[in-house]
N, C-alpha and C positions, 0 to 999 in steps of 0.2 A: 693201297691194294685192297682191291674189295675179294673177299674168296674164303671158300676153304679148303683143306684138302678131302675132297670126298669124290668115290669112283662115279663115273656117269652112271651107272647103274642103281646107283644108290643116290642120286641125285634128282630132288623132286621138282618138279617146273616151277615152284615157286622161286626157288635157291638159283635157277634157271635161269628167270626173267629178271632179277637183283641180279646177278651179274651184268647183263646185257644193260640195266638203268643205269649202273655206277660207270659203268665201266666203258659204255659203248654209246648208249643214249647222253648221255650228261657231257662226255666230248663229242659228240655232233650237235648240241645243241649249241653248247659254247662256241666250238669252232665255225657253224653257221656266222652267229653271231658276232662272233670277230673278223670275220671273212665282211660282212656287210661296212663295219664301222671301218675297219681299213679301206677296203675300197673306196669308201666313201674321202677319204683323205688322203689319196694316193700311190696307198700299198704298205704292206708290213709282214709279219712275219708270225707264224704261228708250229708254235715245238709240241707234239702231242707223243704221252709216255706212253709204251706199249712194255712188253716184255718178250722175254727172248721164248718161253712157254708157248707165246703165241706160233712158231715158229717150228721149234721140235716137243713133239706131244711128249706129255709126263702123267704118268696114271696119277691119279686124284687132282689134276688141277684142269680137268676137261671144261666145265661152263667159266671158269676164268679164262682159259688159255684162250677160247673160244670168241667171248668176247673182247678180249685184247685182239684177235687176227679179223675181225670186225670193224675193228678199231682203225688197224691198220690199211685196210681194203679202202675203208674210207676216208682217213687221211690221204691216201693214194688219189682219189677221185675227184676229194676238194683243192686237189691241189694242179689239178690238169684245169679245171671249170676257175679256179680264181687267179690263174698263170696271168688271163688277160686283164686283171686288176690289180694287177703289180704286185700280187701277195701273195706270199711262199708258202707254201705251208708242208712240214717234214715230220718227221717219228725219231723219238729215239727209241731203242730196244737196247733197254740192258738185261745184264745178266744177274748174276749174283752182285748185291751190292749191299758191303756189311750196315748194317742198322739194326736196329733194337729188333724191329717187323724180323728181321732174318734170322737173326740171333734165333729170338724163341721160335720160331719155324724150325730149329736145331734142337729144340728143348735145352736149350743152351746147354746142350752138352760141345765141350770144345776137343772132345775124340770126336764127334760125327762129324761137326765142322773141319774141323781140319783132314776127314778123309773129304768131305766136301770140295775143303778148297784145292788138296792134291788134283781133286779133275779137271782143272781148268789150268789150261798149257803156262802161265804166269806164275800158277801156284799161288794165287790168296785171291781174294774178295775184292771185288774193287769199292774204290770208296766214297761216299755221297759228293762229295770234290769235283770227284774226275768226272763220274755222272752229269754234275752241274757245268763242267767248259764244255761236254759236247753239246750241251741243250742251248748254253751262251752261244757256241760257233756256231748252231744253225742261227740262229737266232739273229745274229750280229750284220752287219753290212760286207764283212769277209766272206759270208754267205751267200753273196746278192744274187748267185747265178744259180744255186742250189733249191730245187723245188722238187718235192716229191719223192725225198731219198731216206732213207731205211738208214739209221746209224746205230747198228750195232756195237756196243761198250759190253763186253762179256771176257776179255782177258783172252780171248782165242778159244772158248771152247766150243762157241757154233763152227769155227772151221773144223776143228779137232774133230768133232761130232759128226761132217758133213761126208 
């Protein structure tokens, strides 16, 4: 995760355009690029991370969320233009998912966290595992038909939310 928490307002276009490099630029470049070598050999399969921020806005995380739904606009787009090159390409979007990175985004305090994880319909964090078989199942030949799909991993709390 490239980001910090700081309000748009308070957020200076340099802090701006690093978001949009790490986060937006650097998977269109790569994803170009892998779009080309697969084609070139048949077809294949490309899992790009986004977040669930991108999705329902959260004050202090406006140039990240921002460029993660950038992210996804464009995953969306590479994957309609490289359909006819046999190569998938999808998103995952998760949600909270417990790691160190999240932890201290908590001040690893484990009273905020756990009012945290109370809001999402599961009740806890989900965890770099479960993250990693959704990203495997786009990813895999069980996939072979799925191109351009949005897999939200958030526990239920984008429905809860919706």
């Amino acid at each position: 995760m490239y980001g910090s928490f700081r309000m748009l307002a308070d957020t200076d276009i340099a802090e701006w355009q690093a978001n949009f490099r790490v986060n937006a630029d650097a998977a269109f470049a790569a994803t170009m690029a892998a779009i080309k070598l697969m084609a070139a050999k048949g077809g294949g399969s490309i899992v790009n991370i986004a977040t669930i921020a991108a999705l329902r806005s959260t004050p202090g995380l406006g140039a990240y969320a921002a460029s993660k739904a950038a992210l996804i606009s464009m995953s969306q787009t590479a994957s309609l233009e490289a359909a006819v090159s046999n190569v998938r390409v999808n998103i995952v979007i998760p949600g909270v998912i417990d790691t160190e990175s999240m932890r201290g985004s908590f001040g690893n305090d484990p009273q905020i966290a756990a009012y945290a994880a109370a809001q999402i319909p599961m009740g806890r964090f989900g965890t770099p595992d479960e993250l990693a078989n959704g990203v495997l199942f786009l990813a895999s030949d069980e996939a072979s038909y799925i191109t351009g799909h949005s897999l939200i991993i958030d526990g239920g709390k984008f429905v809860k939310l919706g």
